[in-house]
C-alpha positions, 0 to 999 in steps of 0.5 A: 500500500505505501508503494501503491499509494505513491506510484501514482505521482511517480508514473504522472498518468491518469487514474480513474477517480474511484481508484484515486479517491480509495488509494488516498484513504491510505495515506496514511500508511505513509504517515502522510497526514499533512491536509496540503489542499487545506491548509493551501485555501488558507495560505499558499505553500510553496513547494520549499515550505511543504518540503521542509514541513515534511523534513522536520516531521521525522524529528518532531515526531521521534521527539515526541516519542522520545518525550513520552517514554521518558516521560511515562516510562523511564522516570516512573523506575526510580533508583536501581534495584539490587536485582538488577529488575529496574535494569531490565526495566529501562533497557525493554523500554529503550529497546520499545522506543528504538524499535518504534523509531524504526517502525516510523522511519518505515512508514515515512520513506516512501511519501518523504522521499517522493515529497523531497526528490521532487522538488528536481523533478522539472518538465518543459512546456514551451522552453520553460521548466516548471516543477512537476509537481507545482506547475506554478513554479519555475526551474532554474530560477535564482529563487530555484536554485537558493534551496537546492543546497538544502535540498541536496541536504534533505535527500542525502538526510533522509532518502540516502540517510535512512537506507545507509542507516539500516545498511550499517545497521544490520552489517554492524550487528551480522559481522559481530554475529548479534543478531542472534542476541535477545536484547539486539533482536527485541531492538532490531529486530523489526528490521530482520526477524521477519527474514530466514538467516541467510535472508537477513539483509532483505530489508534494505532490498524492500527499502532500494524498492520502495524508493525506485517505484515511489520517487526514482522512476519518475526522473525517466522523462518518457511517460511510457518508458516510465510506465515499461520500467516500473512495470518491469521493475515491480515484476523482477522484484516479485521474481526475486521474492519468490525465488529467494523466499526470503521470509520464515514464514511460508505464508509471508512469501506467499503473501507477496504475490498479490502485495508486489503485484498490485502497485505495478497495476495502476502502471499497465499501459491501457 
């Protein structure tokens, strides 16, 4: 859903209002929440204004986790126990905080890197470049170009971030043969437990995924070239899946057919 819910900005192709209007109600699995058409009718954003709201909700929103469970959690334990139960304690409870950090993180990427690397997505009408995604403003503008550092800050931030971060992550704790360690996998484990043994790097191959559909195909400037590569794309990925089974459970590898299927629908070319 976070692909398919995405997908449709990145191919720039017609959809029919019903199936518009269904995919929009999941959003929200991009915790894209943001009312932009709303707020617009209040005051005008611009696409810069919508970018650094949308790269500051990822600190805002960890902050506020961080804050509840210092909060609510660890303060409330006191001093240590001889028994070392305070301990344990505040370790779970830090090991909650890091995997629902992640857990953001995941919803986030898709809708965040699309809403960042758009801002170089430019297309020609008449000689002038306008922003794809904002017709009303211009490319190569001296306006344009005072936010492309920053910019180029929020792509290598959080698109290229996040997937280094869980890159290093899982070779950290698999060259020190962790991932196997109770306190690491209650932590981290939402980035691997899900995966066979020899499967335990799948996460970061679902992340590349989910970036492609969502934001990268849509710098391939044909629209039906665009439409053939996120078609094949999506297909080659469903091919690895099923030849690797990457997931412990059985159930899960079968799940993917019809998940990894469906966000190359909308791509078909009629």
């Amino acid at each position: 859903m976070q692909i398919t819910s995405a997908i449709s900005n990145s191919v720039d192709i017609p959809l029919p209002q019903m199936y518009t209007e269904f995919m929009a109600m999941f959003k929200i699995v991009n915790l894209d929440m943001v009312p932009w058409q709303s707020l617009d009718c209040v005051s005008k954003l611009s696409i810069v204004e919508k970018i650094i709201i949308a790269s500051i909700s990822p600190v805002i929103t960890i902050c506020v986790l961080f804050a509840i469970f210092h909060h609510c959690n660890w303060k409330k334990e006191g001093n240590f126990n001889a028994d070392g139960t305070t301990t344990r304690a505040r370790h779970q409870k830090r090991a909650n905080f890091v995997k629902l950090s992640f857990f953001t993180l995941f919803l986030l990427y898709p809708g965040l890197s699309q809403q960042i690397l758009s801002y170089f997505l430019c297309v020609e009408v008449e000689g002038v470049y306008y922003l794809q995604t904002d017709m009303t403003e211009e490319c190569y503008t001296d306006t344009w170009w005072d936010f492309v550092p920053l910019a180029v800050f929020f792509t290598l931030l959080y698109p290229v971030g996040i997937l280094i971060l869980i890159v290093f992550t899982l070779r950290y704790f698999h060259s020190r043969h962790m991932l196997g360690n109770p306190k690491v996998r209650q932590a981290f484990g939402i980035l691997y437990s899900m995966y066979s043994n020899d499967m335990w790097f799948f996460e970061t191959v679902d992340m590349m995924y989910k970036l492609t559909m969502s934001s990268l195909v849509a710098f391939i400037p044909e629209i039906m070239t665009r439409l053939r590569v996120a078609v094949c794309l999506g297909y080659f990925f469903l091919a690895i899946t099923l030849l690797t089974s990457p997931y412990i459970r059985v159930n899960d590898d079968r799940l993917q057919v019809p998940t990894l299927g469906q966000p190359s629908l909308p791509s078909h070319p009629s």
